[in-house]
N, C-alpha and C positions, 0 to 999 in steps of 0.2 A: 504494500500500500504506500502512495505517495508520502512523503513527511508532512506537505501541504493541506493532505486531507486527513493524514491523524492529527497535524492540530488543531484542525478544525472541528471533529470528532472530539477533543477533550476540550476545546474551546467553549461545544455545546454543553456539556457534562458539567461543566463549571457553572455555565451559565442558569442551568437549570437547578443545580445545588442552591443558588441565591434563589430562583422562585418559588421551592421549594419551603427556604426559610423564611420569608418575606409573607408563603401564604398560611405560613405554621403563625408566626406571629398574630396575623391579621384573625385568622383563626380564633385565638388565644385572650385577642382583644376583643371579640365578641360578646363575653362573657358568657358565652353560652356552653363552654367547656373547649374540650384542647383534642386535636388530631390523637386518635387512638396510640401513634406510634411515639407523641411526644408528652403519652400522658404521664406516667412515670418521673420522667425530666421534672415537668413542673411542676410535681407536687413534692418534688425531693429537693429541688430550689425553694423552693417554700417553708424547710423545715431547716436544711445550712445553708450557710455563707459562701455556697459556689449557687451559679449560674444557669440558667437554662440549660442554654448551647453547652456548657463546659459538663451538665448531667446527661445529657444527649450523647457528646463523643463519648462519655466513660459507659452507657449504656451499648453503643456500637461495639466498643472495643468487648464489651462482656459477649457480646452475639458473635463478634470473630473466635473470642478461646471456645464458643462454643461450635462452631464447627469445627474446630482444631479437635476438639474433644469426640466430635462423632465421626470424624474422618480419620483422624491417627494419621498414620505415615502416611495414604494418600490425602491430604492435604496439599495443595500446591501451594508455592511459597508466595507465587504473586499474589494472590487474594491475601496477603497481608499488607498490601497496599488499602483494601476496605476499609482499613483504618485510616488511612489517608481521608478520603470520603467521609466517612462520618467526621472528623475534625473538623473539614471545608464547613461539614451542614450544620455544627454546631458552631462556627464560627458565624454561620448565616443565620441563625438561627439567633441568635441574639444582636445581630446586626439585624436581622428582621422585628426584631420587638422596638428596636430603636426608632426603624422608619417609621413603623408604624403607630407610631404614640398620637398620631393625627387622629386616627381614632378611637376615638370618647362615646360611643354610642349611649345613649343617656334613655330611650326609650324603645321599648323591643323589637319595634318594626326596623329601628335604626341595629338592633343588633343582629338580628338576620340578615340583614343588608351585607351587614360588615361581613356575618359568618359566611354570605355565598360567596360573596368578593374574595374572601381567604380562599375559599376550596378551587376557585379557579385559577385563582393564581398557584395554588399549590400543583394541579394538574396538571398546570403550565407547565410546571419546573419537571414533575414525573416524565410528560411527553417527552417534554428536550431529554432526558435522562437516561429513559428508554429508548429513543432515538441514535443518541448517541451511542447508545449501545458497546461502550467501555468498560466500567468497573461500577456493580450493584452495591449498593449500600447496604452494609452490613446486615439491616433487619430482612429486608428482600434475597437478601442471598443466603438467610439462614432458612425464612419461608420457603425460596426452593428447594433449597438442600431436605428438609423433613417432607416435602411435597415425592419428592423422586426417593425417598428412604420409604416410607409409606405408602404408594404409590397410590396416593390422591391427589385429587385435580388443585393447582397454584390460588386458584381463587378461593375455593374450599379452606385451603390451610392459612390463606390469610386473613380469613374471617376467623377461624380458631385461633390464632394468632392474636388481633386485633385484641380480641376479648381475652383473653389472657392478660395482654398489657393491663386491660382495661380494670381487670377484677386487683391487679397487681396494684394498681397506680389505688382502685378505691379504700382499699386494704390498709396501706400503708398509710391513708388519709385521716381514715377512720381511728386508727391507732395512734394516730399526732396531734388529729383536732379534734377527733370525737364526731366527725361528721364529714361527709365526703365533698371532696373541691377538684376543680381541674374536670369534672367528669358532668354532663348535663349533656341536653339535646343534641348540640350541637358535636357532640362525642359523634352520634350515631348518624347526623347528619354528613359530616363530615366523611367519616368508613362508606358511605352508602352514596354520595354523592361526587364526591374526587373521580374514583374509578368511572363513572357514568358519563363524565367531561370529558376526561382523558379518550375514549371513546369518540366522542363527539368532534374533539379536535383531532384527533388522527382520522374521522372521516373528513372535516371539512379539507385537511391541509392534501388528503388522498385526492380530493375532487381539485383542488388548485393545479398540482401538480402531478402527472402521473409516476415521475418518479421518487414520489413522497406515499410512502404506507403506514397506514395506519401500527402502532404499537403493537408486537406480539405479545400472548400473553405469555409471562414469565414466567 
């Protein structure tokens, strides 16, 4: 492959790691709860003195020793670059809480607003992501990994997935404040509606172009 077009290829990979963070944020700012995969992160920000983004890489990094752990010696060593990724998206990811501090949604039509506005931009960042088709992010690339160990469908295991985080992140809420934060509607809207986008923008960018296809599934 030309050099020109891998780094164009990781060009896009970056650039979707920021829409990613940006729609994780925007998300977040809703108050209507947090991206199932960044539920965890913020409710464990909430409880120390580290960071969203900075609970997010150390949350990837725990899902890289975890397929180091079910892979053993076949483990390839590049996929320890995943780690690289999740860093970028927890650096975005709190650089995404920063942009979006413009949103103060103060009544609930306005927080819905804000929650779809997140989920599209976060799609955004998934498409370019997938697209790009370089290096999966640690939690997507442990979903597949137990997808193809258990031989169930990727969609299937990251709905099991999802809710895991989900009950993980409520758990630990419950045990800090007595009562659960980070998690509301907008949890289930988000899992249910990102993927549905994503979709929708790999068909419209299919019909633009034909040499643009729509995202496989993972």
């Amino acid at each position: 492959m030309p050099p020109s077009r891998t780094f164009s290829r990781y060009l896009l990979s970056l650039a979707g790691l920021f829409f990613m963070g940006l729609g994780i944020g925007l998300v977040t700012r809703s108050h209507l709860g947090t991206p199932p995969i960044s539920s965890v992160p913020y409710v464990l920000s909430r409880i120390f003195p580290v960071t969203y983004g900075e609970f997010a890489f150390l949350l990837g990094v725990l899902f890289v020793l975890l397929e180091v752990l079910i892979l053993g010696r076949e483990f390839p060593r590049e996929r320890f670059l995943q780690v690289f990724v999740g860093l970028v998206l927890g650096v975005f990811i709190d650089l995404g809480m920063v942009i979006s501090v413009f949103a103060a949604p103060e009544r609930y039509l306005e927080e819905v607003l804000t929650l779809v506005l997140g989920c599209a931009v976060l799609a955004l960042g998934v498409y370019m992501m997938v697209s790009a088709d370089t290096l999966l992010h640690p939690a997507d690339a442990v979903v597949k990994l137990l997808a193809r160990k258990t031989g169930t469908r990727f969609g299937t295991m990251k709905i099991c997935f999802d809710a895991s985080l989900c009950c993980a992140a409520a758990l630990v809420s419950f045990a800090a404040f007595g009562t659960v934060t980070g998690l509301g509607e907008g949890t289930i809207v988000s899992a249910l509606l990102v993927g549905s986008i994503v979709t929708a923008i790999g068909a419209v960018f299919a019909r633009l172009s034909g040499s643009v296809r729509p995202p496989p599934d993972r």
